[in-house]
ZAZAZA-971398 format. One record per residue: x, z, y of N, C-alpha, C, O, CB in turn. Coordinates in nm, 3 decimals, always signed. Last residue first. Glycine has a CB too. Example, Ala and Ser with C-alpha at 12.3 -4.5 7.8 and 13.67 -1.06 7.14 Angstrom:
REM ZAZAZA-971398
+1.285,+0.708,-0.225,+1.367,+0.714,-0.106,+1.290,+0.787,+0.003,+1.341,+0.804,+0.114,+1.408,+0.572,-0.060;
+1.319,+0.780,-0.569,+1.230,+0.780,-0.450,+1.320,+0.780,-0.330,+1.424,+0.846,-0.332,+1.131,+0.905,-0.447;
***
This chain:
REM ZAZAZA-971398
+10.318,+9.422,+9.505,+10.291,+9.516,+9.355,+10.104,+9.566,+9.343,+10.064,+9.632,+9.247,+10.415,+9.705,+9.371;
+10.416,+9.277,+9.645,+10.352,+9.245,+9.580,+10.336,+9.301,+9.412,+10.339,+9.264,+9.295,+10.377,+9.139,+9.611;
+10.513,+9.491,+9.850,+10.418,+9.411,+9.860,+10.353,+9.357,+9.766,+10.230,+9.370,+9.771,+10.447,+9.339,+9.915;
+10.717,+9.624,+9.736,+10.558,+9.685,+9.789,+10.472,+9.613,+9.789,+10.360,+9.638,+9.744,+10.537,+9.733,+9.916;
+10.932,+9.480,+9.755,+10.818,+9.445,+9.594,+10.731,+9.556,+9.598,+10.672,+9.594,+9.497,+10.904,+9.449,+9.410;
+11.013,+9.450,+10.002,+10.879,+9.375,+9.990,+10.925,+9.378,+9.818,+10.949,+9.270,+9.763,+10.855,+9.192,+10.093;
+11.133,+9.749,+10.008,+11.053,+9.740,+10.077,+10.947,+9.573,+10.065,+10.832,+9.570,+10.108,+11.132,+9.777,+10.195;
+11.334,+9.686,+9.800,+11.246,+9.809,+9.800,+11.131,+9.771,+9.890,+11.022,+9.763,+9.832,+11.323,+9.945,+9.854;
+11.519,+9.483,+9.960,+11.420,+9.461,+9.806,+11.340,+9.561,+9.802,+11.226,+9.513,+9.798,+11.496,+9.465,+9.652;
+11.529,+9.419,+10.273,+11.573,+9.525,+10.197,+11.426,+9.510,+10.092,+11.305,+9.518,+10.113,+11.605,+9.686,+10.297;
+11.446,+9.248,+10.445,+11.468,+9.399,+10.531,+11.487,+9.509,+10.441,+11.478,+9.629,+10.466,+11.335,+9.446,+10.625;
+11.530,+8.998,+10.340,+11.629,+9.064,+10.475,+11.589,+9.194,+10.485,+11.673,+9.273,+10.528,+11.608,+8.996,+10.636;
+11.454,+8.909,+10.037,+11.409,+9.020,+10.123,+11.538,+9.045,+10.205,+11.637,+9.099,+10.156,+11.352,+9.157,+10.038;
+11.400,+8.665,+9.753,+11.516,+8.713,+9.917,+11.402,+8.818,+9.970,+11.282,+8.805,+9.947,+11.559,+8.539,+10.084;
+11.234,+8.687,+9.523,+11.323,+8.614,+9.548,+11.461,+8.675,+9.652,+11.575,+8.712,+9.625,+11.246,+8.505,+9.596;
+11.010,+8.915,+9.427,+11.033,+8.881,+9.516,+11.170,+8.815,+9.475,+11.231,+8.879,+9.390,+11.015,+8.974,+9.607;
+10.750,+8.750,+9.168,+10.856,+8.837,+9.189,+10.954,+8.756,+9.290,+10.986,+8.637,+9.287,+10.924,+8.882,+9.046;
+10.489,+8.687,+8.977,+10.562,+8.639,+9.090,+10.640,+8.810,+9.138,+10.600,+8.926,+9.139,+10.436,+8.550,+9.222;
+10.487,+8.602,+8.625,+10.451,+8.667,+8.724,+10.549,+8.658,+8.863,+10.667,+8.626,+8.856,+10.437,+8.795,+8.669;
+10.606,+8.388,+8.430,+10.502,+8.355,+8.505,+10.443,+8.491,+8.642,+10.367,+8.461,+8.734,+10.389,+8.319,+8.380;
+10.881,+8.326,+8.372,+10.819,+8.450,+8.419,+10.745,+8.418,+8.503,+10.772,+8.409,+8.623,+10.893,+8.547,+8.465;
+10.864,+8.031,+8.158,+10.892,+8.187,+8.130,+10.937,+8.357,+8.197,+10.987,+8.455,+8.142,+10.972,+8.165,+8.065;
+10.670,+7.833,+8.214,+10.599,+7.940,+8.184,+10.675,+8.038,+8.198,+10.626,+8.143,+8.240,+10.542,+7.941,+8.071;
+10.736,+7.917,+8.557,+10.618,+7.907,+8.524,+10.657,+7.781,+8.347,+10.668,+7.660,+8.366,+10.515,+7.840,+8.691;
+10.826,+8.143,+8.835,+10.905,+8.080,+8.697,+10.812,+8.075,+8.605,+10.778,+8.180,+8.551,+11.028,+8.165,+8.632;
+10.805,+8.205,+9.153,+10.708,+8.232,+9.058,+10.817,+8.134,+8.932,+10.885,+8.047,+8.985,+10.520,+8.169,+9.110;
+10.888,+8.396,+9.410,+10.932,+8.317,+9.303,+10.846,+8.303,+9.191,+10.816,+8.407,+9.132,+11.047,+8.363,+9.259;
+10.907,+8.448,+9.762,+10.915,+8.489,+9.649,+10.921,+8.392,+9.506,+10.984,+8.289,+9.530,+10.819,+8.569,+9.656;
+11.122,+8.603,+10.041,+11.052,+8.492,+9.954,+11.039,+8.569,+9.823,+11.093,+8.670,+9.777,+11.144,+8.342,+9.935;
+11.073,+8.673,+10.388,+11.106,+8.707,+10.260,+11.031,+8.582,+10.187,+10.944,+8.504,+10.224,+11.058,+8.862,+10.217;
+11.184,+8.745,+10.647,+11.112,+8.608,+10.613,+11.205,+8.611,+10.490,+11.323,+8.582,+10.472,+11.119,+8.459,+10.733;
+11.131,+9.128,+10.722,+11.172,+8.986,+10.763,+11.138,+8.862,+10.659,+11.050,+8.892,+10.578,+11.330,+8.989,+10.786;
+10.978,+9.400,+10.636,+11.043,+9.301,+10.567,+11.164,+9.174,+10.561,+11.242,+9.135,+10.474,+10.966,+9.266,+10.553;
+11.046,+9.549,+10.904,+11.110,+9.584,+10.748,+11.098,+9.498,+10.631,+11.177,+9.505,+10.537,+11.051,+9.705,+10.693;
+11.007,+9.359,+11.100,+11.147,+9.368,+11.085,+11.165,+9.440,+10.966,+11.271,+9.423,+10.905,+11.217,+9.431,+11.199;
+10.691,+9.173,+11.070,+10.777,+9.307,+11.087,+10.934,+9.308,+11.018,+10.964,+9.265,+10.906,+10.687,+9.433,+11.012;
+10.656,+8.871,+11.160,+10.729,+8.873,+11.048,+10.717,+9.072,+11.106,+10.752,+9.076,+11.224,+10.909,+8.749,+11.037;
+10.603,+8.702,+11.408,+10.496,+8.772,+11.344,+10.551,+8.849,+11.213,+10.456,+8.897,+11.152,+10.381,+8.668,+11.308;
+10.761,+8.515,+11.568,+10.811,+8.696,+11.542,+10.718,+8.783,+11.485,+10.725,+8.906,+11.494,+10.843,+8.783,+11.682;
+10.659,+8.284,+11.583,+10.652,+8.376,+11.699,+10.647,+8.519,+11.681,+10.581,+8.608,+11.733,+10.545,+8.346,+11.772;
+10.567,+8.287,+11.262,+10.535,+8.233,+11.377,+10.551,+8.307,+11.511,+10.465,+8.387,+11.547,+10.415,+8.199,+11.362;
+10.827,+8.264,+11.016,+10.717,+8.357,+11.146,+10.671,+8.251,+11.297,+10.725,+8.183,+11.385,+10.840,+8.529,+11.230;
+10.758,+8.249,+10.684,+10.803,+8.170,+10.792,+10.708,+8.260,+10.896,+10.594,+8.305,+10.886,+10.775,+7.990,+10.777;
+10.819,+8.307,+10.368,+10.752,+8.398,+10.432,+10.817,+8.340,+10.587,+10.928,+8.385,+10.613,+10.781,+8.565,+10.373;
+10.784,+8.137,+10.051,+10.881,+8.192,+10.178,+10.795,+8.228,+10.278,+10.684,+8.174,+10.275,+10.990,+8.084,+10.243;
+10.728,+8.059,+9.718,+10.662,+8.071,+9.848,+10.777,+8.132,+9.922,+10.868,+8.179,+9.855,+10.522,+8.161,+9.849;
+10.859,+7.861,+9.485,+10.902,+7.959,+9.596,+10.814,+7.956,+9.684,+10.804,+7.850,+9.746,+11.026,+7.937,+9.661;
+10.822,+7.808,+9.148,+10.753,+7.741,+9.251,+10.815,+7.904,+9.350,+10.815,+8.018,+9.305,+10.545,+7.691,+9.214;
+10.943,+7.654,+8.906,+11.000,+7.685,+8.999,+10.905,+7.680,+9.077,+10.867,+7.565,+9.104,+11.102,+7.629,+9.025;
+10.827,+7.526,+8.533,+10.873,+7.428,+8.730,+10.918,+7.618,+8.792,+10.919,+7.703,+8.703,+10.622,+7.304,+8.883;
+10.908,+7.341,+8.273,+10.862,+7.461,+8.368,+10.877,+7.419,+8.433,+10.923,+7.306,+8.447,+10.898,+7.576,+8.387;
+10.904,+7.241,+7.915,+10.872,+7.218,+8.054,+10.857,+7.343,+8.131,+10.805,+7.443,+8.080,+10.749,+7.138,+8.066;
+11.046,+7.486,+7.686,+10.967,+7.325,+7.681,+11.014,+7.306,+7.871,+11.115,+7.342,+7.930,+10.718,+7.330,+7.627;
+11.205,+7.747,+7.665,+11.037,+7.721,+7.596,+10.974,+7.597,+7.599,+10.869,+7.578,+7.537,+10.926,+7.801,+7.666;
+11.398,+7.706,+7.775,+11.449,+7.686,+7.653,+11.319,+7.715,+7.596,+11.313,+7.710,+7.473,+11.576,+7.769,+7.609;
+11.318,+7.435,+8.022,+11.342,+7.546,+8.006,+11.420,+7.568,+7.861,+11.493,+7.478,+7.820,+11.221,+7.612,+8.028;
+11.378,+7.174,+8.256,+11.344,+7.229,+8.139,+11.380,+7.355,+8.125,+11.466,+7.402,+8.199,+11.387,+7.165,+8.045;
+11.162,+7.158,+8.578,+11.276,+7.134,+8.509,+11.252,+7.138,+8.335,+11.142,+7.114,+8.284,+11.380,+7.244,+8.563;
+11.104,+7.131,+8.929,+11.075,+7.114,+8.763,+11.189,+7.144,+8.669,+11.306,+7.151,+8.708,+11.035,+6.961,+8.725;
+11.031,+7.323,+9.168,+11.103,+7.246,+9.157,+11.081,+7.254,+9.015,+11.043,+7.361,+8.966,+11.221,+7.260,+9.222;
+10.833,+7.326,+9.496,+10.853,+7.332,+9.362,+10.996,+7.263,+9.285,+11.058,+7.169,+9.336,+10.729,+7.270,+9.314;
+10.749,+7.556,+9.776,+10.821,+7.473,+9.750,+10.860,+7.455,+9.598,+10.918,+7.553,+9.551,+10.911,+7.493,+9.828;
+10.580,+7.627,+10.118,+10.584,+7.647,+9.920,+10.690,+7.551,+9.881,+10.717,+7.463,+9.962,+10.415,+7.589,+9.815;
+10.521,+7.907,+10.336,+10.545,+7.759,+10.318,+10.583,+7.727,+10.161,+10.616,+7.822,+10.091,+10.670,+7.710,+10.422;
+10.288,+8.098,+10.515,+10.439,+8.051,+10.416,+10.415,+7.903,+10.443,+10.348,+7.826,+10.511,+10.445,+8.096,+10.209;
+10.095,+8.149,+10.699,+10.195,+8.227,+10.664,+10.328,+8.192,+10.559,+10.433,+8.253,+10.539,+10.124,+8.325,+10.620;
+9.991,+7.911,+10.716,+9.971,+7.997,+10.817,+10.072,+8.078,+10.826,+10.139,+8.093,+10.929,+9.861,+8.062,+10.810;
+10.137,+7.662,+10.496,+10.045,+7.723,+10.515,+10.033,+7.821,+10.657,+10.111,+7.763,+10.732,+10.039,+7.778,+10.401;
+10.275,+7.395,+10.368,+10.253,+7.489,+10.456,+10.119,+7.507,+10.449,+10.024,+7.434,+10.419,+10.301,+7.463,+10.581;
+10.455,+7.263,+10.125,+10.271,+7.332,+10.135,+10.291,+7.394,+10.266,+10.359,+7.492,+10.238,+10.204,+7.479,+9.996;
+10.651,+7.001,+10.010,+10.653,+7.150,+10.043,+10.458,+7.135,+10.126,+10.384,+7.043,+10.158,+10.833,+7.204,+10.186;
+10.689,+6.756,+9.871,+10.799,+6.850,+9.920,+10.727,+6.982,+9.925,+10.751,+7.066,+9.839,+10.866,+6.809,+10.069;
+10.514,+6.594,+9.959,+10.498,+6.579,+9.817,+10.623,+6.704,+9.818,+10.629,+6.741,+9.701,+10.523,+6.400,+9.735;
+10.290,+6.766,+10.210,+10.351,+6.657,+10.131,+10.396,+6.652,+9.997,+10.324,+6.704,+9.912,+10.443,+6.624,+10.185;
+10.045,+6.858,+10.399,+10.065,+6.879,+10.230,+10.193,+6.771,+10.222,+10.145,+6.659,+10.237,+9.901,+6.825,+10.110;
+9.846,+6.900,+10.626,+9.985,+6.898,+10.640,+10.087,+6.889,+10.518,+10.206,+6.912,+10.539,+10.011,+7.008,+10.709;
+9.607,+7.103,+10.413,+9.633,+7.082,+10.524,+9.790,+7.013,+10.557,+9.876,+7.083,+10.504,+9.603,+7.204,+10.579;
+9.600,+7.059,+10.096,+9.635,+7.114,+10.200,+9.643,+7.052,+10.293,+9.685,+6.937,+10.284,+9.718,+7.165,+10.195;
+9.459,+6.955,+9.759,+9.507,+6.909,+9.863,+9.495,+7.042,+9.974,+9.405,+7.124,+9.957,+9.430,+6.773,+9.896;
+9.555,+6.872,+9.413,+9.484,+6.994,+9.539,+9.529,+6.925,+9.680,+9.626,+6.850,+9.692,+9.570,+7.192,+9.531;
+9.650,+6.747,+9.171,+9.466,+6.726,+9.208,+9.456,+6.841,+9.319,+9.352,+6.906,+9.320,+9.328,+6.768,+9.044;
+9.955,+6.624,+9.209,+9.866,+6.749,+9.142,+9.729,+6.733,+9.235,+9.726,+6.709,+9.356,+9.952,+6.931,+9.162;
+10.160,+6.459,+9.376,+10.059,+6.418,+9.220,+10.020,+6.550,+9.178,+10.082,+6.581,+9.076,+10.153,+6.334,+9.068;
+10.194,+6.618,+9.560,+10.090,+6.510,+9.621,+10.056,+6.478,+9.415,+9.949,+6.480,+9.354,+10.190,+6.327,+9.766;
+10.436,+6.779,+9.480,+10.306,+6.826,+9.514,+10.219,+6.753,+9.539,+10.116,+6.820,+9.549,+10.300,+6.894,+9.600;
+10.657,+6.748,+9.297,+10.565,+6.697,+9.363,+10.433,+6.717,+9.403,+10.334,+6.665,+9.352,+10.564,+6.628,+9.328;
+10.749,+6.818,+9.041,+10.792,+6.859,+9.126,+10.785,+6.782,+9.284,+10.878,+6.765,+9.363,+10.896,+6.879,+9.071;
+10.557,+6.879,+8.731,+10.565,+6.753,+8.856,+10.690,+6.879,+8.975,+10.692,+7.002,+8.967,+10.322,+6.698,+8.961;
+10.563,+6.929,+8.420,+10.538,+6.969,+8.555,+10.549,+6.864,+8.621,+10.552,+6.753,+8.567,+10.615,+7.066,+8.608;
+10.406,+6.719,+8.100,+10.539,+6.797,+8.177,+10.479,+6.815,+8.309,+10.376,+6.755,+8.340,+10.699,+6.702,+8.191;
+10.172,+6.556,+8.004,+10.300,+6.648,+7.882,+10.405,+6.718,+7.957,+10.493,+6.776,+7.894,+10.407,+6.532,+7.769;
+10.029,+6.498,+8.138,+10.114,+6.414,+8.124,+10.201,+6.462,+8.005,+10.281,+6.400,+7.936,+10.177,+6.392,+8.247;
+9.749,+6.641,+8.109,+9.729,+6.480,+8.143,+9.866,+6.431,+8.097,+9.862,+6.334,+8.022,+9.698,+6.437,+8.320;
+9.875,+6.870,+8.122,+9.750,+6.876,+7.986,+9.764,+6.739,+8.022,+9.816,+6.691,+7.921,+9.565,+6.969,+7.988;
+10.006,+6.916,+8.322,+10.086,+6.875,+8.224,+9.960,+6.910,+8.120,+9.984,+6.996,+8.035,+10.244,+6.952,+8.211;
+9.815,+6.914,+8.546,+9.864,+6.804,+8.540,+9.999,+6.792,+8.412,+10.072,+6.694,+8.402,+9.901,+6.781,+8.690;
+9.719,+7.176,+8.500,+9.598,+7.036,+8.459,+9.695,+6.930,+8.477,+9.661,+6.830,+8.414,+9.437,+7.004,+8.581;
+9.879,+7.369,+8.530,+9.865,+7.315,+8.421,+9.774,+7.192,+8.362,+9.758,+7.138,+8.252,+9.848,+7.404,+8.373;
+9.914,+7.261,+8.834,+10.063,+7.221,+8.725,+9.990,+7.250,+8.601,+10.017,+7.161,+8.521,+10.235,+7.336,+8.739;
+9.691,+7.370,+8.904,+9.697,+7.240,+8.914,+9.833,+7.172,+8.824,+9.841,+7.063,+8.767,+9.699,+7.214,+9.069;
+9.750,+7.663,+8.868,+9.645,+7.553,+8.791,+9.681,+7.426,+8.803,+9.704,+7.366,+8.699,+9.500,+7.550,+8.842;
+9.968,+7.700,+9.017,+9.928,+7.701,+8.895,+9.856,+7.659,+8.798,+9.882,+7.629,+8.681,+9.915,+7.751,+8.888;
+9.863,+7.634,+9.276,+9.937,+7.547,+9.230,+9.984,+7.554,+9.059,+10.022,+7.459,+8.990,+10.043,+7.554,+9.323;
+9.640,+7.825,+9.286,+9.594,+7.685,+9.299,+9.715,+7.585,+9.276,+9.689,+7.466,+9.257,+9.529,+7.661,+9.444;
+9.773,+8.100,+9.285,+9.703,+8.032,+9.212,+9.690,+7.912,+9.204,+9.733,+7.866,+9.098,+9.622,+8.061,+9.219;
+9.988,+8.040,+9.501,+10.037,+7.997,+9.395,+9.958,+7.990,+9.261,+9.996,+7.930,+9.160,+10.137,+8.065,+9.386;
+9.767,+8.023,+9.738,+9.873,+7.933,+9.713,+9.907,+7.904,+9.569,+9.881,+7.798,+9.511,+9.986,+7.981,+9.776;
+9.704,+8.375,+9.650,+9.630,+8.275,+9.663,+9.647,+8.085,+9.645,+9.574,+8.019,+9.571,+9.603,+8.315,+9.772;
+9.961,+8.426,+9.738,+9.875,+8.493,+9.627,+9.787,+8.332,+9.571,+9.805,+8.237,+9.495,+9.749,+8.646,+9.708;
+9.948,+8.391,+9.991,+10.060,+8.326,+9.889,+10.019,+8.328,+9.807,+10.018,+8.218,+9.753,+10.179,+8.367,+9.861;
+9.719,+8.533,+10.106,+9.757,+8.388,+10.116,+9.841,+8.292,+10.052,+9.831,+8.169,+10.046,+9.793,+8.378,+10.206;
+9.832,+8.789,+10.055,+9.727,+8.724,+9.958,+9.732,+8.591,+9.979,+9.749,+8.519,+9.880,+9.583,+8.769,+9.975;
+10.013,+8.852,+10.202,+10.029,+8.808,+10.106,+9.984,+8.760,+9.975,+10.030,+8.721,+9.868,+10.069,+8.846,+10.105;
+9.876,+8.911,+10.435,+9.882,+8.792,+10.464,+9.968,+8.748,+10.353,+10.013,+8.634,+10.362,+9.922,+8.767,+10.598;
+9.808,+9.154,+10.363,+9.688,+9.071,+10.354,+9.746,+8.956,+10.390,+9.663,+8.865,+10.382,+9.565,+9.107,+10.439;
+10.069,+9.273,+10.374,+9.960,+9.270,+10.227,+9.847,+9.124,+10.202,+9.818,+9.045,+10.113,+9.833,+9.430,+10.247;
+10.117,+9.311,+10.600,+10.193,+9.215,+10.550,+10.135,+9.181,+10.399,+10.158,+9.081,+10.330,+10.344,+9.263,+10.555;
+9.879,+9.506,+10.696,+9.863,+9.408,+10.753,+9.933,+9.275,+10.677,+9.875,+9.167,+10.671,+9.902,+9.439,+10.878;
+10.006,+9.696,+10.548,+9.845,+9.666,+10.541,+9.840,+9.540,+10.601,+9.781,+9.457,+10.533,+9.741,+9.774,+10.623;
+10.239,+9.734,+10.664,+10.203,+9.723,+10.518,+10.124,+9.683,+10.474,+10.131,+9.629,+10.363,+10.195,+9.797,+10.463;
+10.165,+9.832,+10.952,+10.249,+9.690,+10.961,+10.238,+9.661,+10.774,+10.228,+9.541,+10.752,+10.458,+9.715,+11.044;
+10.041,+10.047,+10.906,+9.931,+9.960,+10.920,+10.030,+9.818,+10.947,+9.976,+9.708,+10.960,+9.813,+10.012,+11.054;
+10.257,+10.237,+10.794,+10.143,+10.163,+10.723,+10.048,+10.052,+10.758,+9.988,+9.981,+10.678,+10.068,+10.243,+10.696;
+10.412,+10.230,+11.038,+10.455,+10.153,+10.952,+10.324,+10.139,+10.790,+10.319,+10.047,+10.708,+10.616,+10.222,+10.928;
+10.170,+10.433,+11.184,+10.243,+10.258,+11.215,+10.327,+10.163,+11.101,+10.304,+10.043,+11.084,+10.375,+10.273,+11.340;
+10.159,+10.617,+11.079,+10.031,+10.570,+11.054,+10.095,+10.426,+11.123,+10.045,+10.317,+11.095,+9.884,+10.662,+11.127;
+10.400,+10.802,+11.111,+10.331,+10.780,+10.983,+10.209,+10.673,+10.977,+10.164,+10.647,+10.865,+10.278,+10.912,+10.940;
+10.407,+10.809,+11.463,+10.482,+10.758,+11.328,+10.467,+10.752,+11.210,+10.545,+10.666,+11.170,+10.562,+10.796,+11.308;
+10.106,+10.865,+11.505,+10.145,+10.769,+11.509,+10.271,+10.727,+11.432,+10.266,+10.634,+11.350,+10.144,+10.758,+11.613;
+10.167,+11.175,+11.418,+10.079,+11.131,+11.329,+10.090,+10.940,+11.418,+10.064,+10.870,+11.319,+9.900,+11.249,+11.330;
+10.332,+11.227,+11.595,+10.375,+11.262,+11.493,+10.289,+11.142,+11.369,+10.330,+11.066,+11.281,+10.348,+11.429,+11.489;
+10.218,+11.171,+11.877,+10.361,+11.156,+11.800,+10.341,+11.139,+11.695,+10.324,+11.021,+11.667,+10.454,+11.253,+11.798;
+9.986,+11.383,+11.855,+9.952,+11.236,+11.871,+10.089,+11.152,+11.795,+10.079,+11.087,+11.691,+9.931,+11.196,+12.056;
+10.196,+11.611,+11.900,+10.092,+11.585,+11.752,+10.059,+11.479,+11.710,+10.072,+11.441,+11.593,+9.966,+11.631,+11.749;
+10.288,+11.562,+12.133,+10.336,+11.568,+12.001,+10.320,+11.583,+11.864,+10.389,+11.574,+11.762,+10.380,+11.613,+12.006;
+10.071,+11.572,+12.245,+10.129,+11.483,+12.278,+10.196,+11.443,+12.152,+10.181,+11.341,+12.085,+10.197,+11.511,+12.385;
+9.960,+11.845,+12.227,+9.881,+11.735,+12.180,+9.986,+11.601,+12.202,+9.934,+11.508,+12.141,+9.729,+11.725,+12.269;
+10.197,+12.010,+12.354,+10.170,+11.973,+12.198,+10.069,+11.927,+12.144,+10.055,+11.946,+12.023,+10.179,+12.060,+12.125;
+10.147,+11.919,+12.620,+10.292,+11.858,+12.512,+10.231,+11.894,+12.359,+10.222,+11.811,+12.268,+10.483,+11.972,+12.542;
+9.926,+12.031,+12.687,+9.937,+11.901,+12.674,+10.057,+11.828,+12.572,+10.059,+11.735,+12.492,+9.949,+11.862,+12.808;
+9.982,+12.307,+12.649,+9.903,+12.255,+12.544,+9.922,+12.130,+12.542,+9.938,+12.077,+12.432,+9.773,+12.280,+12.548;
+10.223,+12.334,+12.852,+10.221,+12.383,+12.713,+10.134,+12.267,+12.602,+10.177,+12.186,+12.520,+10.141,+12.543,+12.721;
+10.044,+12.333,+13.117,+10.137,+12.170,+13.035,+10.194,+12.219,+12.873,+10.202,+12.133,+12.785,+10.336,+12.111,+13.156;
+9.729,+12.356,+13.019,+9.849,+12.434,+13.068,+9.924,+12.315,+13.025,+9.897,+12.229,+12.941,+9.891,+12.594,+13.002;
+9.393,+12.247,+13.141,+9.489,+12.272,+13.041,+9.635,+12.336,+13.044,+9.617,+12.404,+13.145,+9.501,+12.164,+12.997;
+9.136,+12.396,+13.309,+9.222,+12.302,+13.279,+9.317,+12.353,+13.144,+9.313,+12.455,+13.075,+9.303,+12.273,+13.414;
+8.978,+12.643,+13.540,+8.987,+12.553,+13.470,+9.084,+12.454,+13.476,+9.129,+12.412,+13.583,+8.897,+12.516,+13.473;
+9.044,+12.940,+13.645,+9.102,+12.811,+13.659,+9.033,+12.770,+13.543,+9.024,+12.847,+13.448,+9.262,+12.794,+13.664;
+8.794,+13.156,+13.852,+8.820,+13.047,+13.695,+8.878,+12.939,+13.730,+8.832,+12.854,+13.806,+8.684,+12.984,+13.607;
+8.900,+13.388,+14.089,+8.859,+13.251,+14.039,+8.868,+13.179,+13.902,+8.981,+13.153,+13.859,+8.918,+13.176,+14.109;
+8.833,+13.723,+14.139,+8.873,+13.595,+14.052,+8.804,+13.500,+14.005,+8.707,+13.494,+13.929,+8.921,+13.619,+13.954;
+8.767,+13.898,+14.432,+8.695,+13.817,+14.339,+8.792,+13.718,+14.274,+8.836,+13.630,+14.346,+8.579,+13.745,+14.409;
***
């Protein structure tokens, strides 16, 4: 009389193993993308509200501030220097341009306890307000290709 083995053969196990493999390396460095996305809305977000506020405060004076305490927003921990936030930190600077007044505003990408993934690392970015008002990455350690993913 033959018995029914039941079970798996180590054959099959390795190549669920290595399937599992496979499809974890493709699906990890997306979800570290997904994840550095959403905490670049926070900047996103940042350099709206300092945008505005630099243009409400040169409709009042005729020029930027490179001071963050004279603009109508307030933050947590805010000085007249620099914005922290969870994930960055901000920083302005004024000047002239060859279109009138501008300012300089840098978000930077600070880790809290190695929260940073190593393909970006503690990247910055740049906003040049008016004449390149769109934000574009500044410094990238883990290589330019990899954070103007981000904020594309």
């Amino acid at each position: 009389m033959n018995k029914l083995k039941k079970g798996f053969t180590l054959i099959e196990l390795l190549v669920v193993v290595l399937i599992i493999g496979i499809l974890a390396s493709i699906a990890i460095p997306q979800y570290f993308k997904v994840v550095e996305k959403a905490r670049v809305a926070e900047a996103m977000s940042l350099i709206a509200a300092v945008k505005s506020a630099e243009e409400r405060y040169l409709a009042k004076g005729g020029s930027y501030t490179a001071t963050f305490t004279d603009l109508d927003i307030s933050y947590a921990n805010m000085t007249g220097a620099s914005i922290p936030t969870k994930f960055f930190g901000a920083a302005v600077a004024a000047g002239t341009c060859a279109s009138g007044p501008c300012y300089v505003l840098t978000v930077t990408r600070h880790t809290n306890s190695g929260s940073v993934a190593a393909r970006y690392g503690a990247y910055s970015m740049n906003v040049n307000v008016p004449d390149k008002p769109n934000v574009t990455v500044a410094s990238c350690p883990g290589g330019a290709a990899n954070c103007n993913e981000l904020v594309e």
